[in-house]
C-alpha positions, -999 to 999 in steps of 0.1 A, spaced: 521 582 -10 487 580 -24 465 563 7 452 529 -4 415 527 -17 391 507 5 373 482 -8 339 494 -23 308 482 -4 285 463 -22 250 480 -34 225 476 -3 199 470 -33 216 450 -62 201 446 -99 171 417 -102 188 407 -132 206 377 -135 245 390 -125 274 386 -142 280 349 -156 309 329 -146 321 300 -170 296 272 -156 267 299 -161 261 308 -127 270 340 -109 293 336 -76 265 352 -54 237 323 -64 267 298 -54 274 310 -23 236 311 -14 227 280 -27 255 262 -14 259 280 24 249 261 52 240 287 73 230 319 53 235 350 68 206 371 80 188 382 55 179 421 47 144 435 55 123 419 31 108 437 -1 75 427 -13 80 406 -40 65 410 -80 36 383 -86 46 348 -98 58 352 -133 45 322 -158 61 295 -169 84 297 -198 84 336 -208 94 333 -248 122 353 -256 139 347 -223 160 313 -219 151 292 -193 188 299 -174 182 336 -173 148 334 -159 157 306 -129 183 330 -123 161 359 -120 139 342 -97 166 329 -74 179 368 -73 142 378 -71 136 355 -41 172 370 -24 164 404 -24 127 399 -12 145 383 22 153 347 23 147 345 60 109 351 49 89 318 46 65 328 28 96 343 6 109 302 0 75 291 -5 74 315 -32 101 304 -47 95 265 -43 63 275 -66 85 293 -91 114 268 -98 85 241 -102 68 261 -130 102 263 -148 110 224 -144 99 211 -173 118 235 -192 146 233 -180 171 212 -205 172 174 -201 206 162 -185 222 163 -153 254 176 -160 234 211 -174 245 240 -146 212 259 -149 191 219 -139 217 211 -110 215 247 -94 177 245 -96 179 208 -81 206 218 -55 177 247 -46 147 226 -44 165 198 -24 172 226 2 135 236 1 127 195 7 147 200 42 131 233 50 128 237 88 93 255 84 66 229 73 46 255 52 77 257 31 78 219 25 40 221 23 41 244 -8 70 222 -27 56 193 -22 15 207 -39 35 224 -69 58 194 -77 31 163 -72 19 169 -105 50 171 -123 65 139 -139 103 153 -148 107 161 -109 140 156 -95 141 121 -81 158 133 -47 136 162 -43 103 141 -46 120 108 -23 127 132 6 94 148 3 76 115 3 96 101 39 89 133 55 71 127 91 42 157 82 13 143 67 3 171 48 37 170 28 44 133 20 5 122 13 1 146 -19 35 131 -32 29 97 -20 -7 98 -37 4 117 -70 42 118 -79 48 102 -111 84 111 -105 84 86 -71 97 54 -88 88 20 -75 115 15 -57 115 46 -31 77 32 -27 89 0 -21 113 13 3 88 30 23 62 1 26 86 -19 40 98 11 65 62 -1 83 51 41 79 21 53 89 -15 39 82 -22 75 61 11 67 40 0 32 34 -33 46 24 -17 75 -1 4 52 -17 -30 26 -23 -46 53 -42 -16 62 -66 -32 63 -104 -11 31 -112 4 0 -92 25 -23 -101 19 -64 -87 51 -55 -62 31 -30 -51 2 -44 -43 17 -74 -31 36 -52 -3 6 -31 8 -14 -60 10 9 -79 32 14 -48 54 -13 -57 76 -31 -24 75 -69 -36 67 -77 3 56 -50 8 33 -56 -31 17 -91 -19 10 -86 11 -7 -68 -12 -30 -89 -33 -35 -114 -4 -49 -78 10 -73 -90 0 -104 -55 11 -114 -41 -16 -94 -23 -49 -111 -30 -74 -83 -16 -109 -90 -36 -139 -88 -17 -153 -55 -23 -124 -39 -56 -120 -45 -61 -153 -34 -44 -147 1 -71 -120 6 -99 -140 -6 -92 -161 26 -86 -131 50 -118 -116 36 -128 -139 66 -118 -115 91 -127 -85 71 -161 -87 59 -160 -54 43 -134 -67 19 -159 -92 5 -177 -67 -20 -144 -49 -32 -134 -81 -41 -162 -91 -60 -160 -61 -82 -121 -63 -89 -116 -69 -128 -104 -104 -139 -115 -121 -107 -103 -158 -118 -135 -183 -114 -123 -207 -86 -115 -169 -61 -151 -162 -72 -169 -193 -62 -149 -192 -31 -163 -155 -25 -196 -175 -25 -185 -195 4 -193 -165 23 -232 -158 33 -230 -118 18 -259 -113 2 -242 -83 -13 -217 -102 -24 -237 -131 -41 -254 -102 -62 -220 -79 -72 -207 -118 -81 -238 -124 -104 -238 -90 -120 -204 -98 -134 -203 -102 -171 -169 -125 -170 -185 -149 -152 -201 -178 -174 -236 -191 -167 -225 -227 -150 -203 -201 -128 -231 -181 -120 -257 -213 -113 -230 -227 -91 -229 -193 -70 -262 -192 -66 -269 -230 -55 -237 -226 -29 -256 -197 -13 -291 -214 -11 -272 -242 8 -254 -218 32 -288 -203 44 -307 -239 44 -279 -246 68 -287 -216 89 -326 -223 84 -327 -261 87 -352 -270 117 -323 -294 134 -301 -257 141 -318 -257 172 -300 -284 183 -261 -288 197 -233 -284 172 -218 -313 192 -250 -339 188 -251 -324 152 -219 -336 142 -224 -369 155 -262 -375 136 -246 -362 103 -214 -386 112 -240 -415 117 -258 -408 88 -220 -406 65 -231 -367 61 -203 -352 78 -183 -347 49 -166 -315 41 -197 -298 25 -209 -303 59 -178 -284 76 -175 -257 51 -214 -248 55 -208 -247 92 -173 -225 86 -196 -198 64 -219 -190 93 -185 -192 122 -200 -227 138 -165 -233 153 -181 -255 178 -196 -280 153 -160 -278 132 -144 -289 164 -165 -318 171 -161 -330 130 -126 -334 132 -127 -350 167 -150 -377 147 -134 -379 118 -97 -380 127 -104 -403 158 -91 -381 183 -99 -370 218 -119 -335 220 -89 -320 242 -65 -329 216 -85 -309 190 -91 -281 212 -53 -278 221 -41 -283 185 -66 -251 175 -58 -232 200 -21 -229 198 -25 -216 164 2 -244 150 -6 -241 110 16 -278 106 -5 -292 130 -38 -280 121 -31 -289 89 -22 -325 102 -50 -327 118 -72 -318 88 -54 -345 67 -60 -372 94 -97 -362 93 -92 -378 53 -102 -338 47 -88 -317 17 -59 -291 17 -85 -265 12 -105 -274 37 -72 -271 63 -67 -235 50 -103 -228 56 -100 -241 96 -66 -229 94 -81 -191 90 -115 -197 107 -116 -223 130 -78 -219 143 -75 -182 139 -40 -183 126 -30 -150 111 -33 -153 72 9 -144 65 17 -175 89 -10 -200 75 5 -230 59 -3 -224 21 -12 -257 -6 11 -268 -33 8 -263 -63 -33 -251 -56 -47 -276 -40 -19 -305 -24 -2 -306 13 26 -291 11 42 -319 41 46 -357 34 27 -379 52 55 -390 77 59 -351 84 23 -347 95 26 -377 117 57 -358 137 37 -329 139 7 -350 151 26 -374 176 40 -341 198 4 -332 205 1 -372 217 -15 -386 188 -3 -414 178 -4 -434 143 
């Protein structure tokens, strides 16, 4: 009997040529690499050739990813630096690559780069995520795992630049509450949409809201823009960025004004939207704020203030939003105690426990405007700007009468 043959070994150094093609296009041995979850240890790694260039003409785009993947094999895939190698590569070919999902050479190349994405060595991820930021046709999964992963130094250049990172995986992270750099990278994208903005601003991170603020590139809508007008209370540094955005409507600007900024008076005039009665009206706000500050009664109590202006029928709400632009909390506590007929102890209690229905209540018994209750709402109150109690329509109260009285009569006032 003739003894049976034994298998032949494989070659310890196969061809770095693409091998032999099976009916979907790709040879059994990139499958079984691509597709393992635990490859097996890899042979001693050979240095590898320098990065070839993108689309070499004369070669289709399937035979060179599939020289690269072979390339990147026999060079050791154990080897980071090996992977990070070959993350460059396969990002050089993508935009070649035909157009399609259902193309074998595309889903293999995807199916490779989504493993790179979950790399356990962060220089790996590191070098996917700088070679495929700038490169629009990106594989969506490839760019949304990139872009959540907990290393700064590979989400922020995806999250900053991606074109391929779609509104929705942005979206998606916002709302995940992420980290005060991510917030930041996503503020400076090129372009942003108004759901954008409107997320990053109501995320609460005062950095991230102002880089905005200076992204030219970003479509901020009107109530929005409004909503930080009045938190520009807390953050004075908002005040200028604000001043400069494009399209500023002329009611947010003259309420900019109401805010002694110097800086901000003069990045207000400068603007070329803003018509001459705009401008006039700017200036004559600001020369009353600092005649407030500079009158020669200021020496006096904000309580025995309140009461001469009351005598004199001065304690109007010109009077009240003066005091509010220089923080005279003191002298706004003692106007509404006057003017709404209440005990001092009431006032102080209704302020302090930061009830927006209330404060609001308060304002309107005071025969003040809805503005003027989201101006002590934010200043005089403190209540945080996403839980203030908002006008409708612009400028009414947004309870009825017998609504405020309810909210009114559990503090003890009565009608």
């Amino acid at each position: 009997m003739t003894a049976r043959r034994s298998p032949s070994r494989p070659s310890a150094r196969p061809s770095a040529h693409l091998p032999p093609e099976t009916e979907c296009g790709v040879a059994p041995e990139l499958m079984d690499y691509l597709f393992a979850e635990s490859p097996e240890p890899a042979p001693p790694p050979v240095r590898e050739p320098p990065p070839t260039a993108a689309l070499q003409p004369g070669r289709s785009v399937a035979r060179q990813v599939g020289d690269v993947l072979v390339e990147s094999r026999l060079a050791g895939m154990g080897d980071a630096d090996v992977r990070s190698t070959l993350a460059r590569k396969l990002c050089r070919l993508l935009p070649d690559l035909p157009p399609g999902g259902a193309d074998t050479v595309s889903t293999v190349a995807t199916r490779a780069l989504e493993q790179l994405a979950r790399d356990h060595i962060v220089r790996v991820r590191e070098a996917l995520a700088t070679a495929i930021k700038d490169i629009a046709c990106a594989p969506p999964s490839v760019v949304a795992t990139l872009a959540r992963d907990v290393e700064r130094t590979v989400a922020e250049p995806v999250l900053r630049c991606c074109a391929a990172l779609g509104d929705e995986d942005l979206l998606d992270i916002v709302a995940a509450a992420p980290a005060g750099w991510a917030l930041s990278a996503i503020a400076r994208r090129h372009s942003i949409g108004a759901a954008l903005s409107d997320a990053i601003a109501g995320s609460g991170h005062a950095e991230a809201t102002g880089i905005l603020l200076d992204n030219s590139g970003a479509v901020i809508a009107e109530p929005t823009l409004e909503a930080l007008v009045e938190q520009s209370a807390h953050h004075p540094d908002w005040r200028e960025k604000l001043a400069r955005r494009p399209a500023l409507p002329r009611r947010l600007a003259l309420r900019l004004a109401d805010f002694v900024d110097l800086a901000v008076v003069e990045a207000l005039r400068r603007r070329g939207d803003l018509d001459d009665a705009t401008v006039a009206e700017i200036a004559a706000t600001t020369r009353r704020r600092i005649d407030w500050a500079e009158a020669p009664d200021q020496a006096e109590p904000p309580e025995r203030r309140a009461v001469r202006l009351h005598r004199q029928g001065k304690l109007d709400e010109t009077a009240l939003s003066d005091a509010m632009s220089w923080n005279e909390t003191g002298f706004v506590r003692a106007a509404l105690t006057l003017r709404a007929r209440v005990a001092p102890e009431v006032v102080d209690l209704i302020l302090d426990a930061h009830d927006p229905q209330a404060v609001t209540a308060l304002v309107w018994r005071a025969g003040l405007s809805m503005r003027c209750a989201m101006q002590i709402q934010a200043r005089a109150a403190g209540i945080h700007p996403r839980a203030m109690l908002n006008a409708r329509q612009g400028s009414g109260f947004p309870l009825s009468p017998a609504e405020m009285a309810r909210h009114l009569e559990r503090y003890g006032v009565g009608p």
